[in-house]
LOKOL-36888 format. One record per residue (C-alpha): residue number from 1; residue in one letter; x, y, z. Coordinates in Angstrom, 2 decimals, always signed. Layout:
// residues N
R    i  aa       c1       c2       c3
R  NUM   a        X        Y        Z
...
END
This chain:
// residues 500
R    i  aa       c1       c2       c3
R    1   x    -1.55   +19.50   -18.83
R    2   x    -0.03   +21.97   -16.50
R    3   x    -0.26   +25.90   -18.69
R    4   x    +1.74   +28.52   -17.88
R    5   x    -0.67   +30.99   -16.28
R    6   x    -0.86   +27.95   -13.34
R    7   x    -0.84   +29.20    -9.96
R    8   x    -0.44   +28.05    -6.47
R    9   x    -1.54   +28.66    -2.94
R   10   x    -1.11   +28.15    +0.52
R   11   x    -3.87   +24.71    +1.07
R   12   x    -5.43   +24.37    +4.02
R   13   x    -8.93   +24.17    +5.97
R   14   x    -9.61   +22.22    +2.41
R   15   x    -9.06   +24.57    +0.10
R   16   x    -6.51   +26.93    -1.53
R   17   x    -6.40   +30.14    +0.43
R   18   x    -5.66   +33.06    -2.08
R   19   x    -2.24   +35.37    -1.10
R   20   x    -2.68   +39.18    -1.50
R   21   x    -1.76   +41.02    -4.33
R   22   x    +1.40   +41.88    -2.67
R   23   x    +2.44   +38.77    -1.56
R   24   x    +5.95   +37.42    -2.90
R   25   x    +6.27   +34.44    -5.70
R   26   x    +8.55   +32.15    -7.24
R   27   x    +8.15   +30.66   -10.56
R   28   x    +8.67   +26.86   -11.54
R   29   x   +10.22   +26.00   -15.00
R   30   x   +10.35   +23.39   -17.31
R   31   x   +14.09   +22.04   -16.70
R   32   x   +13.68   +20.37   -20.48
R   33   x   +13.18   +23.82   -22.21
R   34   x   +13.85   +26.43   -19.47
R   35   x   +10.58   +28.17   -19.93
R   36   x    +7.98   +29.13   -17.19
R   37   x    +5.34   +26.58   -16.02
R   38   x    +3.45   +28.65   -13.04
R   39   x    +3.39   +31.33   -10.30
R   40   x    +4.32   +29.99    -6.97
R   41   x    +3.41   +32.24    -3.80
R   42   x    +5.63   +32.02    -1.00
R   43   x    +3.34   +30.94    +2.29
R   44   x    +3.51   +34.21    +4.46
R   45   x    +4.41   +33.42    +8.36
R   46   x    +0.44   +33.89    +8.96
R   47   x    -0.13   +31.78    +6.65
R   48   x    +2.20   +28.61    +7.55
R   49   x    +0.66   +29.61   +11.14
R   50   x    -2.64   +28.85   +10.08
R   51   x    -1.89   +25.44    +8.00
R   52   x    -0.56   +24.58   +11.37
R   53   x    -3.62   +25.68   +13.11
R   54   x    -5.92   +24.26   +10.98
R   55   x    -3.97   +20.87   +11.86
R   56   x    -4.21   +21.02   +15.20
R   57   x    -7.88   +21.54   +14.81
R   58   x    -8.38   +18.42   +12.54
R   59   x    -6.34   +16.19   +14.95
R   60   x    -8.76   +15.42   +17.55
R   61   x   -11.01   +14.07   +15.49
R   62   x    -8.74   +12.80   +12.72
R   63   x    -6.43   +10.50   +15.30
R   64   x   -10.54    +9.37   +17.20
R   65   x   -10.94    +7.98   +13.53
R   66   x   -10.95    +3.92   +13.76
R   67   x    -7.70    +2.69   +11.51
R   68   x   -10.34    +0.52    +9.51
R   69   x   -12.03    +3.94    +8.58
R   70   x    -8.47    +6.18    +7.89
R   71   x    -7.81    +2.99    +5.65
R   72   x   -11.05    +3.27    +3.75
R   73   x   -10.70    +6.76    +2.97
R   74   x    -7.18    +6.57    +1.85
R   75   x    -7.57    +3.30    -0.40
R   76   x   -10.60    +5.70    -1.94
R   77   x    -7.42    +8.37    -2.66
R   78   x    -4.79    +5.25    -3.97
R   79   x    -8.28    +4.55    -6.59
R   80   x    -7.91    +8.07    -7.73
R   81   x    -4.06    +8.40    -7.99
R   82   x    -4.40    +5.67   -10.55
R   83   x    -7.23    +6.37   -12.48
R   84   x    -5.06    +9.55   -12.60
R   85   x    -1.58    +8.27   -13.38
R   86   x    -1.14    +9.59   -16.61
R   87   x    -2.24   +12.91   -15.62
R   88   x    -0.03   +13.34   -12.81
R   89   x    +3.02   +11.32   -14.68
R   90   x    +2.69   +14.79   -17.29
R   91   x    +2.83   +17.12   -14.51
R   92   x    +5.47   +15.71   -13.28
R   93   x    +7.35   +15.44   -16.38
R   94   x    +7.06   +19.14   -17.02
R   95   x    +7.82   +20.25   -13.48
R   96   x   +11.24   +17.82   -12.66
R   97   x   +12.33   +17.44   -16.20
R   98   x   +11.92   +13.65   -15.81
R   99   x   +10.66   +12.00   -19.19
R  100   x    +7.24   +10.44   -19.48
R  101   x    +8.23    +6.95   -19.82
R  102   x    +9.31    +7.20   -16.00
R  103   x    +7.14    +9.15   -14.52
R  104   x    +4.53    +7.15   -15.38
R  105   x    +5.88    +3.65   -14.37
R  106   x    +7.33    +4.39   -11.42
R  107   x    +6.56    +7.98    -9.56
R  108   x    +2.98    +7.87    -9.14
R  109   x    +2.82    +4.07    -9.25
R  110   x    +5.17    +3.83    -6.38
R  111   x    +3.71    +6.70    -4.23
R  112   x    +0.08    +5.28    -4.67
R  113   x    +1.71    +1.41    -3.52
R  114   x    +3.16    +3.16    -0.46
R  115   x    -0.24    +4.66    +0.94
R  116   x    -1.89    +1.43    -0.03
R  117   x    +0.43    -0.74    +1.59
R  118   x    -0.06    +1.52    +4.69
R  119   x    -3.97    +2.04    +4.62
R  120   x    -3.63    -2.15    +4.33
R  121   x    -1.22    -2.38    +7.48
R  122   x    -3.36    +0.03    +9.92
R  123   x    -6.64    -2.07    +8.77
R  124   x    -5.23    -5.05    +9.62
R  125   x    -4.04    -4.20   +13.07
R  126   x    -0.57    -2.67   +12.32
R  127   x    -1.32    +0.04   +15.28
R  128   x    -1.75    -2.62   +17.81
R  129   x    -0.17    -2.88   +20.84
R  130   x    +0.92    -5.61   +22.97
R  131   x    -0.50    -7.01   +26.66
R  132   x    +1.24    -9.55   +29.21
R  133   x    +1.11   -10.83   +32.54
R  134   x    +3.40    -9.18   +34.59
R  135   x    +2.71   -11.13   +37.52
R  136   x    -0.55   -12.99   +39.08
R  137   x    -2.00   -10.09   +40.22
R  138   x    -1.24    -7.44   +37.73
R  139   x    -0.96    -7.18   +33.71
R  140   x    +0.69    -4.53   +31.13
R  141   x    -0.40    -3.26   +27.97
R  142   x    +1.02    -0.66   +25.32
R  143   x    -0.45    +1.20   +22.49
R  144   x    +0.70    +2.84   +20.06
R  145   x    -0.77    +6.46   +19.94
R  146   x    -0.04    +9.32   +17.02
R  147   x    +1.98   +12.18   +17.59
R  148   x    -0.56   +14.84   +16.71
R  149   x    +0.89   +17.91   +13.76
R  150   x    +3.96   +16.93   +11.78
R  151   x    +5.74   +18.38    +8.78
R  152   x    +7.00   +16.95    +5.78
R  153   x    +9.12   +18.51    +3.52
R  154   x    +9.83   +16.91    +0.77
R  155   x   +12.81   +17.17    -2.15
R  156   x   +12.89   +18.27    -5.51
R  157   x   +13.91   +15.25    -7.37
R  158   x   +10.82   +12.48    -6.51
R  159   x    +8.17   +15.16    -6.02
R  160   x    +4.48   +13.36    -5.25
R  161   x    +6.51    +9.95    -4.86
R  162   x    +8.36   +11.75    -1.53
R  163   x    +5.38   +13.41    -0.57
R  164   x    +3.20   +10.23    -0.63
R  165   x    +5.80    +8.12    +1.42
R  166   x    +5.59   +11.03    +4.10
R  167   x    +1.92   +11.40    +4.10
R  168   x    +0.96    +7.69    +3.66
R  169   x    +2.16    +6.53    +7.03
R  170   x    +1.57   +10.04    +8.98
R  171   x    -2.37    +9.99    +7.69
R  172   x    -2.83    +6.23    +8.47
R  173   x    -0.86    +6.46   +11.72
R  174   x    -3.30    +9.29   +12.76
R  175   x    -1.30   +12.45   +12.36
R  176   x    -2.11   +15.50   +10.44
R  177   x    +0.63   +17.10    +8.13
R  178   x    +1.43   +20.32    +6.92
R  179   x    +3.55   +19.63    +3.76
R  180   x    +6.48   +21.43    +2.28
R  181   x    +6.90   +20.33    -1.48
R  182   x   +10.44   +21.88    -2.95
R  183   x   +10.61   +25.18    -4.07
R  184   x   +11.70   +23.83    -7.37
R  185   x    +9.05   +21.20    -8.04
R  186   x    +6.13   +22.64    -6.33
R  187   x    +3.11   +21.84    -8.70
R  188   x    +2.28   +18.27    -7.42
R  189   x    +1.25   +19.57    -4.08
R  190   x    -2.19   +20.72    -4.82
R  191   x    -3.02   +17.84    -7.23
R  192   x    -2.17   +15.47    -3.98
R  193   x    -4.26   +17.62    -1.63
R  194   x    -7.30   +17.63    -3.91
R  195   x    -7.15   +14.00    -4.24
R  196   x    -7.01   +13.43    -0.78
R  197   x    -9.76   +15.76    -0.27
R  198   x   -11.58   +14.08    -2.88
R  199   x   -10.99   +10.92    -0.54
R  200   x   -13.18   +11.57    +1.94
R  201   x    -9.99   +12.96    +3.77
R  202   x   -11.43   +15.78    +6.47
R  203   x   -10.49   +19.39    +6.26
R  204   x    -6.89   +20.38    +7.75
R  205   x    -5.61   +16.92    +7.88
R  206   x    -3.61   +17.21    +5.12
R  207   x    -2.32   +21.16    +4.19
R  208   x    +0.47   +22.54    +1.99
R  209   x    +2.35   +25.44    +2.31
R  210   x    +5.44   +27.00    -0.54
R  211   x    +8.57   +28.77    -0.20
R  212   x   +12.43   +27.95    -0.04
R  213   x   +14.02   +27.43    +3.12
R  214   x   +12.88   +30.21    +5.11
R  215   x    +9.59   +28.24    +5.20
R  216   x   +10.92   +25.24    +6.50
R  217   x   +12.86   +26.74    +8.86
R  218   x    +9.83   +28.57   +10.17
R  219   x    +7.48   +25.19   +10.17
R  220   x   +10.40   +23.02   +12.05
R  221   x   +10.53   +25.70   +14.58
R  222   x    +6.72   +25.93   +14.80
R  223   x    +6.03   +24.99   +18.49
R  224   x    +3.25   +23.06   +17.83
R  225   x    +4.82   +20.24   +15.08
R  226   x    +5.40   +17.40   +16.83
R  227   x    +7.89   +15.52   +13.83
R  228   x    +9.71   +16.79   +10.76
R  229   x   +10.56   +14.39    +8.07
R  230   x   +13.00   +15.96    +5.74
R  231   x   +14.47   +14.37    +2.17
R  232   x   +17.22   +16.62    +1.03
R  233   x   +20.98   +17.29    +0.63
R  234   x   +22.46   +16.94    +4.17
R  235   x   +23.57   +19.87    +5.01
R  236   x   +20.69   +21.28    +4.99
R  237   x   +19.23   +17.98    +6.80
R  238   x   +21.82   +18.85    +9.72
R  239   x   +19.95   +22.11   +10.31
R  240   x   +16.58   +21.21   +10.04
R  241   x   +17.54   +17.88   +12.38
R  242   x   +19.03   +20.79   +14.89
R  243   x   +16.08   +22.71   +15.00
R  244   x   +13.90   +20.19   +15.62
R  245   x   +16.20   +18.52   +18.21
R  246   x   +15.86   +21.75   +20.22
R  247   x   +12.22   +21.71   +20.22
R  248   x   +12.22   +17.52   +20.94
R  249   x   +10.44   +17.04   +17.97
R  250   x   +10.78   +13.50   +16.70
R  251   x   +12.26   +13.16   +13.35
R  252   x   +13.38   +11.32    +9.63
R  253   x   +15.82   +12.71    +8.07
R  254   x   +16.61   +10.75    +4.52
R  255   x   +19.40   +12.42    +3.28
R  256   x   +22.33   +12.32    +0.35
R  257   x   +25.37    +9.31    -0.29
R  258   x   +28.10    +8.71    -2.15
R  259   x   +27.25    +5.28    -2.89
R  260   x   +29.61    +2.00    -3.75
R  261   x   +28.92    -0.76    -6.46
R  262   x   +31.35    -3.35    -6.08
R  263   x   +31.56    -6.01    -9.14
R  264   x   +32.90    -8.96    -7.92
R  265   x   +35.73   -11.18    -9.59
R  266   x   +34.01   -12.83   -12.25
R  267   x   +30.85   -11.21   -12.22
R  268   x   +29.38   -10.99   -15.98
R  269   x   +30.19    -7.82   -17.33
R  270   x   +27.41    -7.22   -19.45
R  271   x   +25.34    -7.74   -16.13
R  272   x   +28.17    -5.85   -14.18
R  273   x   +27.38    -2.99   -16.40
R  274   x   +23.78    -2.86   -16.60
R  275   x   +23.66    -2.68   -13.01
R  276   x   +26.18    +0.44   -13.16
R  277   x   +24.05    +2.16   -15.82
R  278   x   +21.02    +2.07   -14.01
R  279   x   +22.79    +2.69   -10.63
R  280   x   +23.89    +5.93   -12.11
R  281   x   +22.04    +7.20   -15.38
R  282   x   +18.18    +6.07   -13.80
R  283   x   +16.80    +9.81   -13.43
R  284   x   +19.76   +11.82   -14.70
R  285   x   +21.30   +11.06   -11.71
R  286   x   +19.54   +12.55    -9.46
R  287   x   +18.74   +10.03    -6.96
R  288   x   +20.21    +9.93    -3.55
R  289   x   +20.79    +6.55    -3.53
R  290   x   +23.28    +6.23    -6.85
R  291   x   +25.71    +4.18    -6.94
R  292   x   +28.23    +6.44    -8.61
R  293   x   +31.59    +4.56    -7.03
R  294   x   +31.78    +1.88    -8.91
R  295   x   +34.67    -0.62    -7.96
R  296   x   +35.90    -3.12   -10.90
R  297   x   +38.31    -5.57   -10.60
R  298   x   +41.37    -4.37   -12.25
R  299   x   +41.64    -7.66   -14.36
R  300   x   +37.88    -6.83   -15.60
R  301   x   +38.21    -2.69   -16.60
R  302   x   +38.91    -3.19   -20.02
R  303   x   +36.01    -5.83   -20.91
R  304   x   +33.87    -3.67   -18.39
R  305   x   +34.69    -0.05   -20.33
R  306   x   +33.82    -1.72   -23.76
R  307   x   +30.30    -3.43   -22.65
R  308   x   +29.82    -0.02   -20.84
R  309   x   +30.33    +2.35   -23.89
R  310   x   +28.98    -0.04   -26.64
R  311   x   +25.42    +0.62   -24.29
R  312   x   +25.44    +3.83   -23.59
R  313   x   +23.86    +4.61   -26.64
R  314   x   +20.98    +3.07   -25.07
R  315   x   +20.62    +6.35   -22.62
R  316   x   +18.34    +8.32   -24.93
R  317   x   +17.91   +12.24   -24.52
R  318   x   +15.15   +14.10   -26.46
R  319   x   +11.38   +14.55   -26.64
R  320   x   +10.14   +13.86   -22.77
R  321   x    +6.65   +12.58   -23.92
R  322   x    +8.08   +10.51   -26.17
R  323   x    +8.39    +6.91   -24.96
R  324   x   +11.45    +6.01   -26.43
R  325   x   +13.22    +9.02   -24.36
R  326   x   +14.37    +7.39   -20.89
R  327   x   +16.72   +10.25   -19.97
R  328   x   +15.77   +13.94   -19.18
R  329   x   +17.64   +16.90   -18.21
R  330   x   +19.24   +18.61   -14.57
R  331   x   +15.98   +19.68   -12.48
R  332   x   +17.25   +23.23   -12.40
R  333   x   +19.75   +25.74   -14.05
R  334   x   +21.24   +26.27   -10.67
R  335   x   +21.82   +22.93   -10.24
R  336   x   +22.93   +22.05   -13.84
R  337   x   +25.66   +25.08   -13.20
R  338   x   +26.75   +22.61   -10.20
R  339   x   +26.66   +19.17   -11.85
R  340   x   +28.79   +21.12   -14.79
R  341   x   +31.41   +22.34   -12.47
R  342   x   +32.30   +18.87   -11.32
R  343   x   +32.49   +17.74   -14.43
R  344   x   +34.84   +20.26   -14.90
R  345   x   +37.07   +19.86   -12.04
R  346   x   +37.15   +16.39   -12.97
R  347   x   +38.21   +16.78   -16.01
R  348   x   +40.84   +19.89   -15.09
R  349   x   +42.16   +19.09   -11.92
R  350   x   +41.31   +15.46   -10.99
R  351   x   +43.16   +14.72   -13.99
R  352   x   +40.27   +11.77   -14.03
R  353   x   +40.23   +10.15   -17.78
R  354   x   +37.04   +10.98   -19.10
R  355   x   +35.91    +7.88   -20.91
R  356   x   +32.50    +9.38   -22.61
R  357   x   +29.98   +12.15   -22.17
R  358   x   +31.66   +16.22   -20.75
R  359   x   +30.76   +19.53   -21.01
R  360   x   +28.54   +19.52   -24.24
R  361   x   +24.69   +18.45   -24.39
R  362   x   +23.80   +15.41   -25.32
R  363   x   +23.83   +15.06   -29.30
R  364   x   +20.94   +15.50   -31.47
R  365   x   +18.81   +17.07   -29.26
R  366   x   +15.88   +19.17   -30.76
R  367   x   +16.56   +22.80   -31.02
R  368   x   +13.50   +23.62   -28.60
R  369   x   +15.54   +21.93   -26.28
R  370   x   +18.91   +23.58   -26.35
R  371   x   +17.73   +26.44   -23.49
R  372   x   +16.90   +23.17   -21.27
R  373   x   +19.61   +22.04   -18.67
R  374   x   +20.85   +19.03   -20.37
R  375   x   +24.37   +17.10   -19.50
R  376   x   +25.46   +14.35   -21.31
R  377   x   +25.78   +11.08   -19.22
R  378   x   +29.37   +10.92   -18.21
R  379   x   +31.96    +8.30   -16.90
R  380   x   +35.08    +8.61   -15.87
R  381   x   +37.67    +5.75   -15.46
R  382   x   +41.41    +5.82   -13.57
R  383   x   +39.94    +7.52   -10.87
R  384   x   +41.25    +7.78    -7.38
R  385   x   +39.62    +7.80    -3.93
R  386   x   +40.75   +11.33    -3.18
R  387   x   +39.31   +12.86    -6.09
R  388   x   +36.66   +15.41    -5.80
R  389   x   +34.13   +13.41    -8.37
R  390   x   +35.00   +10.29    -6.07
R  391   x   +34.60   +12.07    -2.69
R  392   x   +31.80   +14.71    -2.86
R  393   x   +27.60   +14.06    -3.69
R  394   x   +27.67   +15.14    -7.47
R  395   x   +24.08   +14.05    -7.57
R  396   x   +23.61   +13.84   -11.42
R  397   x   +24.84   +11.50   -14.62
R  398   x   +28.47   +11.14   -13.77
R  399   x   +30.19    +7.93   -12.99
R  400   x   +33.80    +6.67   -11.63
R  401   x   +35.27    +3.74   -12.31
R  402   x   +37.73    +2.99    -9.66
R  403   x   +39.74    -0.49   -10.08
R  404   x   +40.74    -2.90    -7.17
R  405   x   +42.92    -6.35    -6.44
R  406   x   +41.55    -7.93    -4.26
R  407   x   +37.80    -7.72    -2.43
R  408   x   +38.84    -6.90    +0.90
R  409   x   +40.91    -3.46    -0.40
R  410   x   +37.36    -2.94    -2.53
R  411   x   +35.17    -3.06    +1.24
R  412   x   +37.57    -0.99    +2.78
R  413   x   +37.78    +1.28    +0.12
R  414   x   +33.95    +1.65    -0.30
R  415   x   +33.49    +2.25    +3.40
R  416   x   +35.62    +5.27    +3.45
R  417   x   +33.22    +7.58    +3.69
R  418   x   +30.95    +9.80    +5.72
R  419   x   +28.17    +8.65    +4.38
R  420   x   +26.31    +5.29    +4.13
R  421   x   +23.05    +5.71    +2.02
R  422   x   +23.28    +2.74    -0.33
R  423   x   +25.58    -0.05    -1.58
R  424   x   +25.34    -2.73    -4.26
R  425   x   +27.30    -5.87    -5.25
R  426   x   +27.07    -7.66    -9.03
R  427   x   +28.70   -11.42    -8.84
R  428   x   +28.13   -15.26    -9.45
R  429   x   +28.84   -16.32    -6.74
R  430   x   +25.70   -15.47    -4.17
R  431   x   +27.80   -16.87    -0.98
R  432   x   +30.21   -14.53    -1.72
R  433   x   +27.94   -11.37    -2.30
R  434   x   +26.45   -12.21    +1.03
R  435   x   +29.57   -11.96    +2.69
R  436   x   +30.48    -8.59    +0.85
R  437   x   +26.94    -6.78    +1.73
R  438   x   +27.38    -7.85    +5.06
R  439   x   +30.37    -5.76    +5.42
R  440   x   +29.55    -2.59    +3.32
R  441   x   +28.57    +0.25    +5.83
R  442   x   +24.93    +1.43    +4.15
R  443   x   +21.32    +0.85    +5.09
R  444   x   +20.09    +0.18    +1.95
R  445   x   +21.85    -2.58    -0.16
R  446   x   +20.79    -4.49    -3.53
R  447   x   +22.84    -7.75    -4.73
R  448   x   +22.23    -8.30    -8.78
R  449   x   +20.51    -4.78    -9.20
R  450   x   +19.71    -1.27    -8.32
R  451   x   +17.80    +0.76    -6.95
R  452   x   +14.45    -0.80    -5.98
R  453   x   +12.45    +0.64    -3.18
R  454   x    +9.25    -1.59    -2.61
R  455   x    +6.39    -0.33    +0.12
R  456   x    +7.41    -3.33    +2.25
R  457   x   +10.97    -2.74    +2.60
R  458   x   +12.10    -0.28    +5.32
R  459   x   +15.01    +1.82    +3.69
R  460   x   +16.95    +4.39    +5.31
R  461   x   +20.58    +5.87    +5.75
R  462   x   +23.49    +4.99    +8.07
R  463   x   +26.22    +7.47    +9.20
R  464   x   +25.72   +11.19    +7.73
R  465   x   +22.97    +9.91    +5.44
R  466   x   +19.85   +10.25    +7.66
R  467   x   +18.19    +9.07   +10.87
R  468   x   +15.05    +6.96   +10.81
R  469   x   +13.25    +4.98    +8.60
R  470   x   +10.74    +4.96    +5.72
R  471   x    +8.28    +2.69    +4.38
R  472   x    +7.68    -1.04    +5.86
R  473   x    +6.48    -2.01    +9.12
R  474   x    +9.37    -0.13   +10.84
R  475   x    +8.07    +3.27    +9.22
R  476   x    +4.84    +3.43   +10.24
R  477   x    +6.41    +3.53   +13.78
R  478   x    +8.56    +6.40   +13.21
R  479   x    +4.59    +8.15   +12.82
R  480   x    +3.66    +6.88   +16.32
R  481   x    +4.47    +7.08   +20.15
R  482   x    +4.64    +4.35   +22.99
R  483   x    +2.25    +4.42   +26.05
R  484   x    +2.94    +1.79   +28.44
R  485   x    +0.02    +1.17   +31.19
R  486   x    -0.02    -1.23   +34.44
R  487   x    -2.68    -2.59   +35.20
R  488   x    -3.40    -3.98   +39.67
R  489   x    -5.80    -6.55   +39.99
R  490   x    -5.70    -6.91   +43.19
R  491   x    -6.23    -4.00   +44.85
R  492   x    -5.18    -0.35   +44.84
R  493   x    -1.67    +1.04   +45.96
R  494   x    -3.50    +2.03   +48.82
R  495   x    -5.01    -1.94   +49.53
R  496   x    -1.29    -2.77   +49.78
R  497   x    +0.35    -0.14   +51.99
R  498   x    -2.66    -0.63   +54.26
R  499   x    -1.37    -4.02   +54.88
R  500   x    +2.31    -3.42   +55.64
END
């Protein structure tokens, strides 16, 4: 377990590198109590210079490395994550505000199938290229051939599970990465490093550097990164994808949505609703991917608001270690201030009806909690497309109900936004939710359910939700370049002209 005098350093050349005495630092809290978990120290320019530089040192050899070898040593570091899942699942608890019961069935379990599933593909010829006649006397072949220093920086809200589905394919591709965990959920980092180095992973391949934004905006600029691969709000994924556009970096950028469900007519509501509840209540919220516009046929909002509030009971704040607790507080105060106000304006000038949850914390919570950042989960019904709540990323527990007549308003409705992370559809009749995901504008889509994100499946954003993908086949090429190479049998250039 993570105590409070826990500190952190700049990582690289394989080790921690102690800041000076007068260095600056950050603390992370416990978001389920408020109180202080560790001292943070911001990564100095030198410093983020020389993660960089001990990178570029490792990469020669690193990327030489046969695949079947980079595999070896990274199924060595998916054995330890494991054996360590428990561990881990508690830091991460304490450090995102996520209870245990999650965070140790899905975070590190996830993040250790990602960089198995890659270590797997790059073993079993996933970096190969392709060859071909081109004509009698002359053949082409391609390979595919790393891209040499890259930066991740990761987000607050999936700590080591973001970090692993950067580093997974960028280590088994052949890259080396200097790594940017959030400012607000920095402790994972190190535990990741030290497992890798445990691995058998060489010195400077993968390093870790701390700070807020200044950081990043210093390592996307750094001359010598080659891609960034950014999970975060987009806004701020518009300026890091600007800076490294300038430099013609290569990059991933998986940012926020504003997510439709559609229920179909005569979908079963209890199903209907389950889907909704874990489409918007699964992590507080906080998942990019929620589904927090959810469209019900107008016929069906009655039966759907009584299933829905007869289970939200289910959504149980307290005691984060305690199993039976499957919802946790806001990740931050800052960002509990912001999930509040919308609430708020929802309430006071939406004019949205609030159906259940508000302003108050969740009910019977343990008075060692009350200093925590906890918001009740919260749904709203009669809303309208141009409400605030509808419209903007609230990115936490709060859901709106928005009714429709017939399917073809609902599509057209749910494509009328900027964004295009996710969408979902809950009916009975399969032909028809075929025909409905076909036509919803998002890169990621579930029929039936929510919010699955298996190592095999490529996932990734349309419109202003991101460029690139992650995971599957497709993202361990976004970790890779193409070299193209002719081949003359018969003869030189020089053979030829002499004979004209």
């Amino acid at each position: 377990m993570v105590q409070s005098e826990a500190e952190r350093h700049t990582f690289y050349a394989g080790k921690p590198q102690p800041a000076s005495k007068s260095s600056n630092y950050f603390e992370t809290v416990n978001p389920s109590n408020g109180e202080p978990l560790g001292k943070i120290y911001t990564s100095s320019s030198d410093s983020i210079n020389s993660a960089v530089e001990s990178a570029r040192g490792a990469f020669p050899s690193w990327s030489a490395t046969p695949p079947i070898e980079r595999a070896r040593i990274l199924q060595r570091a998916v054995s330890l994550l494991r054996q360590r899942n428990d561990e881990l699942a508690q830091i991460e608890t304490l450090d995102t505000g996520k209870p245990f019961s999650e965070t140790s069935t899905v975070d590190i379990v996830t993040g250790a199938d990602v960089l198995e599933y890659f270590a797997n593909l790059v073993a079993s010829g996933g970096l190969n290229g392709e060859s071909f006649r081109l004509r009698p006397s002359a053949m082409v072949y391609t390979s595919k051939e790393p891209l040499g220093v890259c930066a991740g920086i990761g987000a607050w809200n999936y700590p080591i599970q973001i970090a692993l589905w950067k580093s997974a394919p960028c280590l088994a591709a052949g890259n080396c990465m200097v790594y940017k965990p959030s400012e607000f959920t920095p402790l994972h980092a190190q535990y990741l490093a030290e497992i890798y180095r445990e691995a058998g992973l060489p010195d400077g391949v993968f390093n870790v550097i701390y700070g807020a934004g200044e950081v990043g905006a210093h390592l996307t600029a750094h001359p010598a990164i080659a891609k960034v691969s950014f999970t975060g709000q987009v806004a701020t994924g518009k300026k890091v994808a600007g800076s490294a556009a300038g430099g013609m970096k290569y990059v991933t950028m998986e940012l926020g949505g504003k997510s439709p469900l559609v229920i179909l007519p005569g979908a079963a509501v209890d199903q209907a609703v389950d889907v909704a509840m874990m489409a918007n209540f699964f992590s507080s919220g906080q998942v990019c991917t929620n589904g927090t516009r959810v469209f019900v046929p107008r016929a069906m909002k009655k039966d759907f608001e009584r299933a829905l509030l007869q289970k939200i009971p289910f959504v149980r704040a307290g005691d984060l270690s305690d199993m039976g607790t499957n919802f946790g507080p806001l990740n931050s105060k800052v960002h509990h201030q912001k999930v509040i106000e919308y609430i708020r304006r929802g309430i006071e000038e939406d004019k949205a009806t609030l159906l259940c949850g508000g302003l108050d914390q969740p009910a019977n919570l343990p008075t060692n909690l009350r200093q925590g950042y906890w918001v009740q989960p919260t749904v709203f019904t009669d809303c309208r497309d141009d409400m605030t709540i509808v419209k903007e990323e609230i990115f936490g527990p709060v859901m709106a109900i928005l009714t429709y007549d017939v399917v073809d308003e609902a599509i057209q409705r749910a494509n009328a936004t900027e964004l295009g992370l996710a969408a979902g559809v809950v009916g009975r009749d399969i032909d028809q939710c075929h025909l409905v995901i076909s036509r919803l504008e998002a890169g990621i889509t579930w029929v039936n359910t929510w919010g699955e994100s298996p190592a095999e499946m490529a996932v990734g954003g349309w419109k202003q939700s991101g460029l690139g993908v992650e995971n599957g086949r497709r993202g361990l090429e976004a970790w890779v370049r193409n070299k193209s190479t002719i081949i003359e049998m018969g003869g030189s250039a020089a053979t030829v002209f002499s004979k004209l």
